[in-house]
C-alpha positions, 0 to 999 in steps of 0.5 A, a space after each residue: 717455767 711454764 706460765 699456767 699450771 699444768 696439774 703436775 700432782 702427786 696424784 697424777 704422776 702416781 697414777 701416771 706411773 702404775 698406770 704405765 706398768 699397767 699398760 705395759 703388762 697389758 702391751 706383753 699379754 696382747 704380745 703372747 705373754 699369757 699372764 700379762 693380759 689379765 695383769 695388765 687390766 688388774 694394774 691399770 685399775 690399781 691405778 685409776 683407784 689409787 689415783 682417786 684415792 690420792 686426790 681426794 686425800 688432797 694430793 690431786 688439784 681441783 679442776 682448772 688453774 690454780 694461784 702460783 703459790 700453790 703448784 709445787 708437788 709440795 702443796 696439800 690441796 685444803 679444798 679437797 675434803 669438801 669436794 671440788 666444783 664440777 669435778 667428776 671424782 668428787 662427786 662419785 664419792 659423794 663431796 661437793 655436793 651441796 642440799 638445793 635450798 628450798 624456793 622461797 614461797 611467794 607472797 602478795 606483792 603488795 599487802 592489801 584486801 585479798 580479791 574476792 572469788 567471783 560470785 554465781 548467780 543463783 539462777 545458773 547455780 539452779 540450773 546446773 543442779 538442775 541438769 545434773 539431777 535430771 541426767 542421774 535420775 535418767 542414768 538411773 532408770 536407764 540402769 534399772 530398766 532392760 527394755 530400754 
């Protein structure tokens, strides 16, 4: 016996052997057998569809090696009911997939007084006031007047 876990699943061999008769029913239609073309793509997708459906009833394997006690045909996957990590056909069918949690909102990194915003001074306060006053009243007479 082989020293890593090879996949063999219910799952997989069940697939394997639709699949085949798919793929042979296929193999008559490119040959001349005129019904077995559109067989053989409607056995091979039996196939993919029954197999997805046997390893999310749990009688695939999650992705990678699993511990020895668990690769006889006989074990029912317990894993696959909450969806297997990075596997493609959980996720299609919507398992696995956990809510992200929302980040933490930072806070100060040592208590203390808030630092103060930095203050204007007057002056440049008036100033751009001032500016900004005398470019609206311009914009203004400039709107009202045609001639110029």
């Amino acid at each position: 016996m082989s020293l890593y876990d090879e996949g063999h699943t219910v799952a997989g061999w069940t697939g394997t052997a639709i699949g085949a008769v798919g793929s042979t029913a296929l193999g008559l239609g490119v040959c001349g057998w005129t019904p077995g073309f559109g067989l053989g793509i409607a056995v091979s997708a039996l196939a993919l569809l029954v197999t997805w459906g046997l390893h999310l009833a749990g009688w695939g394997k999650p992705p990678g090696p699993r511990p020895r006690d668990q690769w006889s045909l006989r074990v029912l996957d317990r894993s696959a009911r909450g969806g297997h990590p990075d596997c493609l056909g959980c996720r299609l069918a919507g398992r696995g997939r956990t809510p992200t949690p929302l980040p933490a909102v930072p806070g100060p990194a040592v208590p203390g007084p808030a630092v103060p915003e930095p203050a204007t001074s007057p002056e440049s306060a008036s100033a751009t006031g001032t500016a900004t006053a005398t470019a609206t009243a311009t914009a203004t007479v400039s709107a009202g007047d045609p001639s110029t």
